[in-house]
C-alpha positions in Angstrom: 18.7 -94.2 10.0 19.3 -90.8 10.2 17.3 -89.6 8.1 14.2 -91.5 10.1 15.0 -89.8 13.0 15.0 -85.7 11.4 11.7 -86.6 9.6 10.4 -87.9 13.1 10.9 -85.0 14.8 9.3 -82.8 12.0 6.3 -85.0 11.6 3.5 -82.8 13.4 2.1 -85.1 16.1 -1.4 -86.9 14.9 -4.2 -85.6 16.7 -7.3 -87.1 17.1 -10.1 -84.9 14.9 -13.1 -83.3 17.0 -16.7 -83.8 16.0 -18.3 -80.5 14.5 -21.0 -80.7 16.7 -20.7 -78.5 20.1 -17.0 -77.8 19.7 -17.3 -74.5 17.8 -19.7 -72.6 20.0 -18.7 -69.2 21.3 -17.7 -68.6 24.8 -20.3 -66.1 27.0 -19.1 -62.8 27.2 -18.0 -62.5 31.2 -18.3 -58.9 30.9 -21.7 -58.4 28.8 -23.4 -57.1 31.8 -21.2 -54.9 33.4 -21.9 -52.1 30.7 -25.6 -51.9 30.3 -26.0 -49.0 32.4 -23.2 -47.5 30.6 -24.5 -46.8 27.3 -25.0 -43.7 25.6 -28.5 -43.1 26.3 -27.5 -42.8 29.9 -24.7 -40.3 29.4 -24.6 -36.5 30.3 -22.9 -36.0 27.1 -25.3 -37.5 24.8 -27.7 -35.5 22.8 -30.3 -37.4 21.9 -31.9 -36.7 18.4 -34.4 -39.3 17.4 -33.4 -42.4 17.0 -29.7 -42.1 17.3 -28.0 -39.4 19.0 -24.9 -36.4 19.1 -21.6 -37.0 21.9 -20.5 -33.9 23.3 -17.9 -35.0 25.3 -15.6 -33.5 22.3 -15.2 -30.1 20.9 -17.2 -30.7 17.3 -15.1 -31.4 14.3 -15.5 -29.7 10.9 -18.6 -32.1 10.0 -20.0 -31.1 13.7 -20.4 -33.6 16.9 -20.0 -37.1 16.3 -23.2 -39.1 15.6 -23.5 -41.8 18.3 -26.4 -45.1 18.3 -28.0 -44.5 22.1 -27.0 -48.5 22.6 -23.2 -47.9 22.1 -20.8 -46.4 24.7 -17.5 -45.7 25.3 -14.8 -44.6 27.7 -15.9 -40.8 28.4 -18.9 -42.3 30.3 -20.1 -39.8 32.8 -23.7 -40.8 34.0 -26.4 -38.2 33.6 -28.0 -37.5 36.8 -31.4 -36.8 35.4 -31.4 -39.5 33.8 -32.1 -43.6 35.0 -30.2 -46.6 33.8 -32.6 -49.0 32.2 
């Protein structure tokens, strides 16, 4: 009887098993939006050069100023006043 009981208690409970379809999807990023205007192409110390670009924000390493994709940002954001958020 005793032994019942210990193997009870460390039995995991049985669940019932979800359907694949519709419980796996991803929730929507809440916060997706807030940084499109905050992206690298908008920044004062972003150096575009062609299709990617050079942050400034940084004294340059030994290998020079980090390359940066104009679509990615970061914390340093300062918004270029010559320049409009698409």
């Amino acid at each position: 009887m005793m032994k019942d009981r210990i193997t009870e208690k460390t039995t995991p409970e049985r669940r019932p098993r979800r359907s694949g379809a519709g419980h796996s999807k991803a929730p929507r990023d809440p916060w997706r939006h807030k940084a499109v205007g905050l992206r690298c192409s908008t920044c004062m110390w972003c150096v575009p050069k062609g299709k990617n670009g050079r942050c400034r924000r940084h004294a340059p390493t030994m290998s020079g100023f980090p390359v940066v994709m104009l679509s990615d940002w970061c914390g340093d954001h300062k918004l270029d006043p010559n320049c409009t958020p698409r």
